[in-house]
C-alpha positions as CSV (number, residue, x, y, z in Angstrom):
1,X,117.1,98.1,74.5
2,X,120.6,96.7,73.6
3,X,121.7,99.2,71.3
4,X,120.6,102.0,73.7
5,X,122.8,100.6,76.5
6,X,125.6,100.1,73.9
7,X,125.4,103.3,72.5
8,X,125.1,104.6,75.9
9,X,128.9,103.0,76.6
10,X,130.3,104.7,73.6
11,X,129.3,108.2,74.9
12,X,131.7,109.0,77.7
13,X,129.6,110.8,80.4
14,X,126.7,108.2,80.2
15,X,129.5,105.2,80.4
16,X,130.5,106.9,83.5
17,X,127.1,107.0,85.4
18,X,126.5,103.8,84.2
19,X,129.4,102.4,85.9
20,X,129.2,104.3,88.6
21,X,125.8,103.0,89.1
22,X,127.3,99.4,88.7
23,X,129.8,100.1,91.6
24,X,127.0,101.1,93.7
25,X,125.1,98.0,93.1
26,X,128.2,95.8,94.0
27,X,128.5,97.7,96.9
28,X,125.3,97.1,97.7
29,X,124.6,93.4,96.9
30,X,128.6,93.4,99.6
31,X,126.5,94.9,102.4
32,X,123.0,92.7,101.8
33,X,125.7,89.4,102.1
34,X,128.1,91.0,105.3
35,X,126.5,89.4,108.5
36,X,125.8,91.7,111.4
37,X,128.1,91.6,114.6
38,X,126.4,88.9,117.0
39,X,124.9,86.9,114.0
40,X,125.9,83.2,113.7
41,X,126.0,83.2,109.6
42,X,127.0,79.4,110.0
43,X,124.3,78.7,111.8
44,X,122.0,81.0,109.7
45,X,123.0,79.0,106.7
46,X,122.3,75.4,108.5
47,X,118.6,77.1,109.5
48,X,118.0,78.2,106.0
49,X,119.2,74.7,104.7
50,X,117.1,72.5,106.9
51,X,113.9,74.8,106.9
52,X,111.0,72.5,106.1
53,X,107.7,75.2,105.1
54,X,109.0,78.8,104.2
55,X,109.2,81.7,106.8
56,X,105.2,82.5,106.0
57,X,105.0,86.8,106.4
58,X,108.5,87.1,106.1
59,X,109.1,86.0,102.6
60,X,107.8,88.8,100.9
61,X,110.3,91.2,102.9
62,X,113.1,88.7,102.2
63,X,112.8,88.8,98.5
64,X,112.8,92.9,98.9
65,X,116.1,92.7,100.5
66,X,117.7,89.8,98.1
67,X,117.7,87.2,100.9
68,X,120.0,89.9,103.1
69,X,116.7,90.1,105.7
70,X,116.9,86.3,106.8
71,X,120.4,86.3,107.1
72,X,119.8,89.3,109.5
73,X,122.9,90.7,107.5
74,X,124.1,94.2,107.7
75,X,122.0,95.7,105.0
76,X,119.0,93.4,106.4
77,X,116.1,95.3,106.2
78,X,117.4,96.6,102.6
79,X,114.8,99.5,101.1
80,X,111.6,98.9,102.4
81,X,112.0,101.8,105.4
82,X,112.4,104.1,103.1
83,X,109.7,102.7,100.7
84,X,107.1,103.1,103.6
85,X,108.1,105.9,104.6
86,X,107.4,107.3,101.0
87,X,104.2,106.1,101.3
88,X,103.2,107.1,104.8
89,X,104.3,111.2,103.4
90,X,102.0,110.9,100.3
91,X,99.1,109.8,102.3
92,X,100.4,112.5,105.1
93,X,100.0,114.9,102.0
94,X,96.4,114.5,101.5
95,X,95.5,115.1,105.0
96,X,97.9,117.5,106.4
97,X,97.9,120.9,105.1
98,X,101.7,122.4,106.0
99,X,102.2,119.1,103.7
100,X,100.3,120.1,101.0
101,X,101.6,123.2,101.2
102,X,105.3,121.9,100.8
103,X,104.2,119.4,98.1
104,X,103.1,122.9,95.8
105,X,106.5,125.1,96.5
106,X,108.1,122.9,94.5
107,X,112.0,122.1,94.5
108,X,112.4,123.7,97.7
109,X,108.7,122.3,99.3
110,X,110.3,118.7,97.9
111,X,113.6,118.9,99.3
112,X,112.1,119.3,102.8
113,X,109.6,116.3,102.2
114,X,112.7,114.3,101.3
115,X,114.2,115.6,104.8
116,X,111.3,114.4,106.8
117,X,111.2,111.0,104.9
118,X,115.0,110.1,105.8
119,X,114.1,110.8,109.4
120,X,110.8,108.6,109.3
121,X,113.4,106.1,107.4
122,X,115.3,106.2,110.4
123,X,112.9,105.8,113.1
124,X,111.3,102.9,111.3
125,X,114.6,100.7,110.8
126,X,114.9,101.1,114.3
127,X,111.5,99.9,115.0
128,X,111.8,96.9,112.3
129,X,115.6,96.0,113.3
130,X,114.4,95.8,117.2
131,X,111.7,93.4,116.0
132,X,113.4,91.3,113.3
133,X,116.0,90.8,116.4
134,X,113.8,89.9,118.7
135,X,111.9,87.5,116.6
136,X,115.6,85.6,115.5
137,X,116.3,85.7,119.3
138,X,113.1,83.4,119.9
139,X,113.4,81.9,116.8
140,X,109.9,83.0,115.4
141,X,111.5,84.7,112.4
142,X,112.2,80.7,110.8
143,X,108.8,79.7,112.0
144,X,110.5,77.9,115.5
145,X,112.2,75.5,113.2
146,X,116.0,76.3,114.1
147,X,115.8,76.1,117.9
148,X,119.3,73.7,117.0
149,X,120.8,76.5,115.3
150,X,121.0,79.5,117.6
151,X,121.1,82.5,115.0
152,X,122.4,85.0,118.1
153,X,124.2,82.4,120.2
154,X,124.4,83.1,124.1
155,X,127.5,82.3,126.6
156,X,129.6,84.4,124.1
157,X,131.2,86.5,127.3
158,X,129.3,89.5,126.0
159,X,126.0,90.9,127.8
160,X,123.1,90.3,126.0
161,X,121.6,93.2,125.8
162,X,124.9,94.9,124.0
163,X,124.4,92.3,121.6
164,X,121.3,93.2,120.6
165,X,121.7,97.1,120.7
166,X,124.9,96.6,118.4
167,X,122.5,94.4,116.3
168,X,119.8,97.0,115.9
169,X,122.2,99.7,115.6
170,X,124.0,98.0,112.8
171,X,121.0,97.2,111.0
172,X,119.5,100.7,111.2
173,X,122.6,102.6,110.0
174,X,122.3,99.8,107.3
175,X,119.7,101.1,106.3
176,X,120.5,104.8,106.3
177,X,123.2,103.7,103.6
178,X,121.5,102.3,101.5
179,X,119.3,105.3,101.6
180,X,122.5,107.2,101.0
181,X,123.4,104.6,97.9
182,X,120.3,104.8,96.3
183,X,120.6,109.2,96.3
184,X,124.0,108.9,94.8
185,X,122.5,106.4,91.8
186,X,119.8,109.4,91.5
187,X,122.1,112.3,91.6
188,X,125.2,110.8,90.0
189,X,124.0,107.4,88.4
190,X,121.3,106.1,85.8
191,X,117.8,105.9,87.4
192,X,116.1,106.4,90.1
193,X,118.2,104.9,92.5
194,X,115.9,103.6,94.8
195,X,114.0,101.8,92.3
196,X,117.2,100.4,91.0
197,X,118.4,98.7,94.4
198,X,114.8,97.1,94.8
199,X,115.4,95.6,91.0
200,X,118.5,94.7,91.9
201,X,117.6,92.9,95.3
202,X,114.4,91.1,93.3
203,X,117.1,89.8,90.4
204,X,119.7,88.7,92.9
205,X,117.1,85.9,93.9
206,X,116.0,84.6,90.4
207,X,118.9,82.3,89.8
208,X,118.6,80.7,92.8
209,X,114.7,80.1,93.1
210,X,114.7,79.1,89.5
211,X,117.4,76.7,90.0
212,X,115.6,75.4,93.0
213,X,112.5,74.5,90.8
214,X,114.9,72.9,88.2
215,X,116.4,70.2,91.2
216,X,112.7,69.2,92.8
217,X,110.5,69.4,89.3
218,X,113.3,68.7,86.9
219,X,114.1,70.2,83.5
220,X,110.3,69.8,81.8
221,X,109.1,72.1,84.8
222,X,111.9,74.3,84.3
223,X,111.5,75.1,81.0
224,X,107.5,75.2,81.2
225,X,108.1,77.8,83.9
226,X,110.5,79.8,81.9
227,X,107.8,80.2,78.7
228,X,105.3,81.1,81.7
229,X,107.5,83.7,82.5
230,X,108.2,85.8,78.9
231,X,104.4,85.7,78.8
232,X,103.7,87.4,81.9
233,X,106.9,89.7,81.0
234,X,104.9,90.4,77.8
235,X,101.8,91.1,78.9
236,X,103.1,93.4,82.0
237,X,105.5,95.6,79.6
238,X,102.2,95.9,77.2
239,X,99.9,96.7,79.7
240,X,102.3,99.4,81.6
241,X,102.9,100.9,78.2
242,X,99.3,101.3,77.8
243,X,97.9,104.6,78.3
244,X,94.7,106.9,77.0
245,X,95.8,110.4,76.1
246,X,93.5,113.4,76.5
247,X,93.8,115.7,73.8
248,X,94.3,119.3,75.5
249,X,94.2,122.7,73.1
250,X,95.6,125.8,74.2
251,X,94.6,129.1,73.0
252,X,96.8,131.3,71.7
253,X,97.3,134.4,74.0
254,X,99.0,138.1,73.1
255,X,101.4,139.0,75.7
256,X,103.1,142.0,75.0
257,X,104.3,141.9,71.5
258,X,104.3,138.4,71.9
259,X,101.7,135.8,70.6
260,X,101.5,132.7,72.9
261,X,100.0,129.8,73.1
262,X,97.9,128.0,69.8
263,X,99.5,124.7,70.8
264,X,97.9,120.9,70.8
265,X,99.6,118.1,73.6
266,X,97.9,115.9,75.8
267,X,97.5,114.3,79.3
268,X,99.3,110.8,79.4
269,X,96.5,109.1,81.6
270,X,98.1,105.1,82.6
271,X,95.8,101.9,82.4
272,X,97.9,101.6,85.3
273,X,98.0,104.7,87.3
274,X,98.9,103.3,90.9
275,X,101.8,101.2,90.0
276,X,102.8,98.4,92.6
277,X,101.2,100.2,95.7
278,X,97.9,98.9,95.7
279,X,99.9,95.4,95.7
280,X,101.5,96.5,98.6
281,X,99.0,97.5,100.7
282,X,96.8,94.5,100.3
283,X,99.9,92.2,101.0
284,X,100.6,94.2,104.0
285,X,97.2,93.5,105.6
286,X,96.7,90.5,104.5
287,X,99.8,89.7,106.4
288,X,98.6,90.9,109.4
289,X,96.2,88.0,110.5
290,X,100.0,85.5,109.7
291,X,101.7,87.8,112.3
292,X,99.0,88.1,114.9
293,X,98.9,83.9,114.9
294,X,102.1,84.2,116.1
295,X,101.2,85.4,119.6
296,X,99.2,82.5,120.3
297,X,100.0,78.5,121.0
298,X,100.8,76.9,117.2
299,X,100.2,73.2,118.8
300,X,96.7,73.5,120.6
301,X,95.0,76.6,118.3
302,X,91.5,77.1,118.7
303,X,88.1,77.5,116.1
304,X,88.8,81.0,115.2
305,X,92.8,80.1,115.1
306,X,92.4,76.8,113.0
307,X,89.9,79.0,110.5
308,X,92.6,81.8,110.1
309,X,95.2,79.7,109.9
310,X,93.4,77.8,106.9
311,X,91.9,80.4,104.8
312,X,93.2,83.6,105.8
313,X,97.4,82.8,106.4
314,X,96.9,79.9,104.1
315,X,98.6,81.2,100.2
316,X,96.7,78.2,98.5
317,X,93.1,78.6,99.9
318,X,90.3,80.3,97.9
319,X,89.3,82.4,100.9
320,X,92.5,84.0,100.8
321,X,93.2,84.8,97.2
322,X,89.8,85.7,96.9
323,X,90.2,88.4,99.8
324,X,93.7,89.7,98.0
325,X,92.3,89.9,94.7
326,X,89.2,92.2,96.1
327,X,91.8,94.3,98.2
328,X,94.1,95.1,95.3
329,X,91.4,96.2,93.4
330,X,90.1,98.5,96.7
331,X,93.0,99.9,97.0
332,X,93.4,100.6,93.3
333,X,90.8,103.0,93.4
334,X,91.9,104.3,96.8
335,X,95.4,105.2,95.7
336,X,94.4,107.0,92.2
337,X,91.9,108.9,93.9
338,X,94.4,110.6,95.9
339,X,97.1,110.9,93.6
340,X,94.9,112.2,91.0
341,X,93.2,114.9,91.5
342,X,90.7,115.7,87.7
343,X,90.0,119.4,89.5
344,X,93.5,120.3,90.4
345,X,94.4,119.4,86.6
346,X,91.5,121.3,85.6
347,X,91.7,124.5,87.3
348,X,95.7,124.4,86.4
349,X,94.7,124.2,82.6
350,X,92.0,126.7,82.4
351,X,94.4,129.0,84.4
352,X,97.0,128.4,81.6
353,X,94.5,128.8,78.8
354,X,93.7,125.2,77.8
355,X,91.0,123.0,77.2
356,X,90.0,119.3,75.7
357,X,88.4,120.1,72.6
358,X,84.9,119.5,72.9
359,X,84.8,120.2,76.6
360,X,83.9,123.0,78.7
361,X,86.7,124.5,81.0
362,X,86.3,124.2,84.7
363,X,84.1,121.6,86.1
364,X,82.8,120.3,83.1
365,X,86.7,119.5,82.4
366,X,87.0,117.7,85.6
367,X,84.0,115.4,85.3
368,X,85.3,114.1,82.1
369,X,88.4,113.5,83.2
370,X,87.2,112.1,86.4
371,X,85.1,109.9,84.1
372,X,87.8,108.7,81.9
373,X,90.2,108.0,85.1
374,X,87.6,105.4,86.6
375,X,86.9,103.7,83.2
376,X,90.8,103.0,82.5
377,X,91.5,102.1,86.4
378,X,89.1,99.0,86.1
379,X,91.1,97.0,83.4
380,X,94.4,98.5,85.4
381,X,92.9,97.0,89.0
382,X,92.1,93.5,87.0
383,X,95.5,93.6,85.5
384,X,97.4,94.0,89.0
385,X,95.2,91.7,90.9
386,X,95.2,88.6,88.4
387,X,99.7,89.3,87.8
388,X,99.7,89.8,91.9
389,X,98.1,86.3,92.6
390,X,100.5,84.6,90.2
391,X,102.7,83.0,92.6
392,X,99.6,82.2,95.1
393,X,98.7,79.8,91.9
394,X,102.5,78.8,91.8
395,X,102.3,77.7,95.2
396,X,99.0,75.6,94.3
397,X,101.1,74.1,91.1
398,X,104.8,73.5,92.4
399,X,103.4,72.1,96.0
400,X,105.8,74.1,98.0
401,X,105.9,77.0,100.2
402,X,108.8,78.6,99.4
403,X,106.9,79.7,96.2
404,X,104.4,81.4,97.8
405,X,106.1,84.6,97.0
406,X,107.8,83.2,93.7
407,X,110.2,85.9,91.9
408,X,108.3,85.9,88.8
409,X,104.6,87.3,89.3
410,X,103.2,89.5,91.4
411,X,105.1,92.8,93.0
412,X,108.1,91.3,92.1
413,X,107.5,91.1,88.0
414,X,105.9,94.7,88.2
415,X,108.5,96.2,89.6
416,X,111.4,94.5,88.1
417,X,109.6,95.5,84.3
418,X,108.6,98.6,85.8
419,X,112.2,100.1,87.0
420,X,113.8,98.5,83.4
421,X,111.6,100.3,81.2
422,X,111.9,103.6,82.9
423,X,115.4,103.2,83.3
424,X,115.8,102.3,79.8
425,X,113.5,105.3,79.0
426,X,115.9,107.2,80.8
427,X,119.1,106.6,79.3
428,X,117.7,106.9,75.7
429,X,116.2,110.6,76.2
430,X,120.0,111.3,77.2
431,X,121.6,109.7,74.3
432,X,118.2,112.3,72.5
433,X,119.9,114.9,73.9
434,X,123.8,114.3,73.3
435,X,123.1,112.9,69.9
436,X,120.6,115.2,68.2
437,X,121.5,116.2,64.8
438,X,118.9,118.9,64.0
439,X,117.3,119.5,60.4
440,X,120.3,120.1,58.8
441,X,123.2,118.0,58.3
């Protein structure tokens, strides 16, 4: 990996993008530390000092964002609009047909996808901006612990509600440049751009968290936490290396004077297929019971509230890993099964004249693939469930809630291995093609 990124600087058109991409990510990381107009960043950094549990649903979105969301800074809400809006579209595609329809024109179908998700983008930062600012403004977003430390101070001689529209507004077109940033690292850069902000939002906390375990556990924690970690590494690059390839034959085929065809290749098929979304979803609702606790009284809670409290918004209980294990594996299953379509793939390669030796084209095609998908996606939905409940184990083993979403396991670890690999996979098929010497010399 070294010597492709230094043989990457020595070529003058990759050391350009790969600068370029650098500038954006400063650029980036200057916006995700820039407070918002209205926002007391003194008082933010008091709150954040003298917090005594962690910010429960929020610390997920925080990591995302490299710390920039509790800081309600100007690049606050970071990627994740965009991210869900991604994911609403793909769903969309399954169901809607005009969709569909876009999804098969191809560049120029795409392009208009992309068009729709930048407005979704939009319309949900202003959605999540409006809320994050109303949750500061009550003090629910650091759990009610800061009421000293007013994070949008009052009596400032400016209406409120102009405060708070600035805030919002801010905020959103925050986010629609950092939409803008991560296209430019795609068209211009090394990457895929959004990818590379996420990575770079998910490393820009490591130092700090695993300094933090160094000062309460000391140095013999430290360093048995830092082995823990080039395990998982290990295992996660092996496993999203891993893949089972379908042999597919294609018969050779006169057209005109020209013989086609006769050629051997295969279908890549992923132990992981879904990547991090299934990780995703299931953190999203299991999120859901945390947030709707927050709409009732914290100091007298009732049966129902006490049980959800302890099992169900509770990172350490059995009940609740349990719960997220199962859904990650659900939605495993759920998410390949719509992305994946073994007919599609079959009627696409008996149209083109191939077939898995030993196979019947057509349907009898499909069932085996369909077969071989749902054998591989077992081990793949154990694989992301046990990394994803990592940190719930690092919360049982450090004692502290600011773990509960600990940098290294879970989403976080899948992504940042994920977007490195393909990145690096990325910049060595360009140095392929600028540094090819042929058969003879």
């Amino acid at each position: 990996m070294l010597s492709a990124f230094l043989s990457a600087f020595r070529t003058p058109d990759l050391r350009k993008k790969l600068l370029f991409t650098v500038g954006i990510i400063a650029v980036y990381r200057l916006g995700a530390t820039l407070p918002s107009p209205g926002v007391s960043y003194g008082n933010v950094q008091k709150c954040l000092d003298t917090l005594e549990t962690g910010t429960g649903v929020f610390n997920l979105l925080n990591l995302f964002s490299g710390g920039a969301l509790l800081s309600l800074s100007v690049f606050a809400l970071g990627i994740m609009p965009y991210i869900t809006a991604s994911i609403i579209l793909q769903l969309l595609t399954v169901v809607i047909p005009r969709l569909e329809q876009l999804r098969k024109e191809g560049q120029s179908g795409q392009a208009k996808i992309t068009q729709y998700t930048r407005y979704l983008t939009l319309g949900l930062g202003i959605l999540q901006a409006s809320a994050f600012v109303a949750l500061a403004r009550s003090g629910q977003l650091f759990n009610n612990q800061c009421d000293q430390f007013p994070i949008i101070p009052e009596g400032t001689g400016i209406p409120d509600w102009l405060t708070l529209t600035i805030l919002v507004v801010t905020m959103t077109a925050g986010t629609g440049v950092v939409m803008w940033l991560g296209e430019l690292i795609t068209d211009r850069g090394v990457g895929n751009g959004m990818s590379v902000l996420i990575f770079t939002s998910i490393a820009a906390r490591l130092p700090s968290e695993g300094w933090s375990i160094k000062t309460s556990k000391g140095w013999g924690m430290f360093a048995l936490v830092l082995l823990l970690v080039l395990v998982i590494i290990t295992l996660v690059v092996f496993i999203e290396q891993a893949q089972r390839r379908i042999p597919v034959q294609y018969a050779k085929r006169m057209i005109g004077r020209r013989m086609y065809g006769g050629t051997s290749t295969y279908i890549p098929l992923k132990v992981n297929q879904a990547g991090v979304i299934p990780v995703i979803f299931g953190s999203s609702l299991l999120y859901l019971p945390q947030l709707a606790l927050q709409f009732f009284d914290q100091n007298n809670p009732g049966k129902t509230q006490a049980w959800v409290q302890n099992n169900l918004a509770n990172p350490s209980a059995p009940i609740y890993i349990a719960v997220y294990f199962l859904l990650i594996i659900f939605f495993t299953y759920f998410y390949v099964s719509i992305t994946f379509n073994p007919t599609e793939v079959a009627d696409n390669m008996k149209k083109y004249g191939g077939f898995v030796p030993g196979i019947r084209p057509g349907k009898p095609t499909a069932e085996y693939l369909d077969f071989i998908l749902s054998r591989i996606t077992l081990p793949g939905a154990f694989y992301l469930a046990l990394i994803s409940i990592l940190p719930n184990f690092f919360f049982i083993w450090l004692d502290n809630e600011q773990y509960q979403n600990f940098p290294f396991g879970g989403v976080a670890v899948l992504i940042m291995v994920g977007v490195g690999l393909e990145t690096v996979k990325q910049i060595e098929s360009q140095l392929m093609q600028r540094n090819y010497e042929g058969f003879l010399r």
